[in-house]
C-alpha positions as CSV (number, residue, x, y, z in Angstrom):
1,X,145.4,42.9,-181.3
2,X,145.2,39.3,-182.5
3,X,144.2,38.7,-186.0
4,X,141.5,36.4,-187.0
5,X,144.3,34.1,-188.4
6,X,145.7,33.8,-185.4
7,X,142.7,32.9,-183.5
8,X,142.3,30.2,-185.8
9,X,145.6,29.4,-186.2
10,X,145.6,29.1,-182.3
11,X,142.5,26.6,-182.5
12,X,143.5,24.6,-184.9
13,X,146.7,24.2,-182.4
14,X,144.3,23.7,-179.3
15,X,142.2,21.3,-181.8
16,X,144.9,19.2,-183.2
17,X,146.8,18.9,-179.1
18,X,143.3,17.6,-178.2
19,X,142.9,15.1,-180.7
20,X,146.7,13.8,-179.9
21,X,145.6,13.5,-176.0
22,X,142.6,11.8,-177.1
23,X,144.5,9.5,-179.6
24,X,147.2,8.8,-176.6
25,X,144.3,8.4,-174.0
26,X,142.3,5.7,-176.6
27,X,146.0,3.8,-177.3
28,X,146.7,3.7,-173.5
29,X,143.3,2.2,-172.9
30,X,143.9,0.0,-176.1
31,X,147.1,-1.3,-175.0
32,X,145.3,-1.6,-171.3
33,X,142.6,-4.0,-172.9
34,X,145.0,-6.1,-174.7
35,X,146.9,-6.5,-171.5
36,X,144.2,-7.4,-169.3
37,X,143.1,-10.3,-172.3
38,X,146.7,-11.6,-172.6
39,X,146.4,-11.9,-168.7
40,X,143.2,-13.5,-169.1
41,X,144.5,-15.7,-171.9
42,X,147.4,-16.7,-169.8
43,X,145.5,-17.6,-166.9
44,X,142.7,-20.4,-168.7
45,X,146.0,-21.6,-170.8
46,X,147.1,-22.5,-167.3
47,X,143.5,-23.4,-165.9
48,X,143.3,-25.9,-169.1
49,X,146.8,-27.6,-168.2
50,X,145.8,-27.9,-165.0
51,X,142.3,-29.9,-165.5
52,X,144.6,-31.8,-168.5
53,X,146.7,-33.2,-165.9
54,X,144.1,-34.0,-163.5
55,X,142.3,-35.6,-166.4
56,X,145.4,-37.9,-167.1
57,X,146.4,-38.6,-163.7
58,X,142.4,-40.1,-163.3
59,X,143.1,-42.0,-166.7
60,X,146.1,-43.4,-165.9
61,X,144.6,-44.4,-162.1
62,X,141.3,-46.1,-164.5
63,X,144.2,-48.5,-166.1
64,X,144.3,-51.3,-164.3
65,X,145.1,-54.0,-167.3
66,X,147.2,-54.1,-170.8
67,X,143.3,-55.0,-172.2
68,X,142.6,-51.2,-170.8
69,X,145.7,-49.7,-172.5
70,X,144.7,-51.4,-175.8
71,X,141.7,-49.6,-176.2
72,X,143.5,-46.2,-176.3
73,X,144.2,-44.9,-179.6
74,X,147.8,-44.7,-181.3
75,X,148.0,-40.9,-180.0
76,X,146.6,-41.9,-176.5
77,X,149.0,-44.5,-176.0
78,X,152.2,-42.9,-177.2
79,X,150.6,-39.9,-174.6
80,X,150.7,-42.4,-172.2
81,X,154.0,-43.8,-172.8
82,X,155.4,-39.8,-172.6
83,X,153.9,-39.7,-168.7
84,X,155.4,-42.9,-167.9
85,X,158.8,-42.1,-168.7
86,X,158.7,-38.8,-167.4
87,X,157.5,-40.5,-163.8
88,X,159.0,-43.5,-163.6
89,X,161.5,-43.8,-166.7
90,X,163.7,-40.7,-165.8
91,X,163.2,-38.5,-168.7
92,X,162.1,-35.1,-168.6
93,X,161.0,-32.4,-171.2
94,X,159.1,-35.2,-172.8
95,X,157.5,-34.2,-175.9
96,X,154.8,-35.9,-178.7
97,X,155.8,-35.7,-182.2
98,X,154.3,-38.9,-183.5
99,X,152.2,-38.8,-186.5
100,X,152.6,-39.7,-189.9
101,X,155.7,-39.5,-191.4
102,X,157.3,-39.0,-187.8
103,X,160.8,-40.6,-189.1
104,X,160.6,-43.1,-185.7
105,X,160.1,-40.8,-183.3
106,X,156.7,-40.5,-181.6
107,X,158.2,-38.9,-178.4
108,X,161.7,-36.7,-178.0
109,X,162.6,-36.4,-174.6
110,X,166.0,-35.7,-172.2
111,X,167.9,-37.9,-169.9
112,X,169.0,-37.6,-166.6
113,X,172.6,-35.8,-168.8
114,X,170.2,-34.1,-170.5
115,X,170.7,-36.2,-174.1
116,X,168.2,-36.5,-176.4
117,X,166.0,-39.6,-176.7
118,X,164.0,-41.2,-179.6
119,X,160.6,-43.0,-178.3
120,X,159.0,-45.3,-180.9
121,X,155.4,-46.9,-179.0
122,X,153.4,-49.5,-180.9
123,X,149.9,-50.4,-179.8
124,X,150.0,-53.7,-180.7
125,X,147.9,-56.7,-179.8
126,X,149.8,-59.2,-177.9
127,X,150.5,-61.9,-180.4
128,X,151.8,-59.1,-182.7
129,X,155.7,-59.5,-181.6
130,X,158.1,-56.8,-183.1
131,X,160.8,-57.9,-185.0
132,X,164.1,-57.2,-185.7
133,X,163.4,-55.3,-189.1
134,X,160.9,-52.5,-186.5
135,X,164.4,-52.4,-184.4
136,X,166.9,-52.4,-187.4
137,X,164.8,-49.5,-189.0
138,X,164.6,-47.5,-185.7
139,X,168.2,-47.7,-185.1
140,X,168.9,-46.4,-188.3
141,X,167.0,-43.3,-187.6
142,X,167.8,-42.5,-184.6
143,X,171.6,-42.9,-185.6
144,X,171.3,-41.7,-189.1
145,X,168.3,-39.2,-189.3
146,X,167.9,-37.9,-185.8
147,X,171.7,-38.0,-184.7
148,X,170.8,-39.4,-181.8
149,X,172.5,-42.0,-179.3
150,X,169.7,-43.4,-177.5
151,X,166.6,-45.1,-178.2
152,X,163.2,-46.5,-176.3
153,X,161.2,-49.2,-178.2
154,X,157.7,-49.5,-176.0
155,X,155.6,-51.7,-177.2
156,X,151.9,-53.2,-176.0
157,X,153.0,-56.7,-177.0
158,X,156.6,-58.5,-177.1
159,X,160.0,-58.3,-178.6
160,X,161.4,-61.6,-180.7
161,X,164.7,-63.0,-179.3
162,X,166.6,-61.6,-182.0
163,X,164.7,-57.9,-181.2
164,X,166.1,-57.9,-178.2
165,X,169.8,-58.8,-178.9
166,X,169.4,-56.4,-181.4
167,X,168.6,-54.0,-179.1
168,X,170.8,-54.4,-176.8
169,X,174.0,-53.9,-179.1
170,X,172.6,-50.6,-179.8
171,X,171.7,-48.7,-176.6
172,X,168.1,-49.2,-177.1
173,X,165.9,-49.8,-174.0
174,X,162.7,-51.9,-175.0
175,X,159.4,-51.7,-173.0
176,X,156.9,-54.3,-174.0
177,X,153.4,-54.6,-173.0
178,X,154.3,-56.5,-169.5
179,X,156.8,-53.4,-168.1
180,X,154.0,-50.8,-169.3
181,X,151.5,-52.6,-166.7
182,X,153.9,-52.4,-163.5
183,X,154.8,-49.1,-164.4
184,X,151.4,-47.9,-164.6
185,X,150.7,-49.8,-161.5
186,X,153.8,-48.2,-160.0
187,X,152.5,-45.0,-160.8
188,X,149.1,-45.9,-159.1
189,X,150.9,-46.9,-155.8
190,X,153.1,-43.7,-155.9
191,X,149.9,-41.3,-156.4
192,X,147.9,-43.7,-153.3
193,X,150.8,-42.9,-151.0
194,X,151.0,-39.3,-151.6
């Protein structure tokens, strides 16, 4: 014959294997939710990029004029810059960085030998030339901080004479505000012919 304490030794068994099925059932259905929400998550992170890059393709196709490119902000424009090297300047993995205290680079991308690149973009208006002292300063911290070999200067406006011999001493490409129209005109043609 079974003693009482057995019998309840025995429930308390059948109890506590109950509440460790229950516990395992309510972590499998946890670990079930959090799966379906990451999926979820996943799939409007993905739904978002898309509509982002429609929205850009449509603002880049509403450029028509360096007067339409001015009235983007600082971010915009360096955003803009980042898309038009990717298509047309042949970098890739084209990133924004720019901000304050961004050390000259606004954008970090990779060539076609997969080498790092410094972008500097200035929205300037078009009588605001750059300099040799903007080109002197971004050489040095390309060369000194970032340990980099290669440079793009894009501007809105122009480069100065000596900007530009500067430049070209020092592996640095410049843009100015003329190249930024064909290439967003370039751009326009490409997506027409598609």
């Amino acid at each position: 014959m079974v003693s009482w304490q057995q019998q309840q030794q025995a429930l308390l068994q059948q109890a506590t294997e109950q509440i460790r099925q229950y516990d395992e059932q309510k972590e499998q259905i946890r670990q079930k939710l959090i799966q379906e929400n990451e999926q979820k998550i996943r799939q409007q992170i993905l739904e978002n990029e898309m509509r982002q890059q429609i929205l850009e393709r449509e603002r880049i196709a509403r450029l028509k004029s360096l007067n339409d490119i001015l009235v983007l902000t600082p971010r915009e424009f360096e955003k803009l810059t980042g898309k038009i090297l990717e298509q047309i300047g042949g970098l890739h993995n084209v990133q924004h960085v720019g901000g304050s205290g961004d050390l000259g680079a606004d954008l970090i991308g990779l060539d076609s030998h997969n080498e790092k690149v410094i972008i500097q973009c200035k929205r300037y208006a078009p009588g605001n030339m750059i300099g040799s002292p903007s080109i002197q300063t971004f050489i040095g911290m390309i060369h000194v901080h970032h340990k980099v070999q290669k440079g793009i200067f894009v501007t809105t406006s122009k480069f100065t004479q000596p900007a530009i011999d500067l430049a070209n001493k020092h592996n640095i490409s410049l843009i100015d505000g003329d190249d930024i129209v064909k290439f967003v005109q370039a751009i326009q043609t490409n997506k027409q012919s598609q």
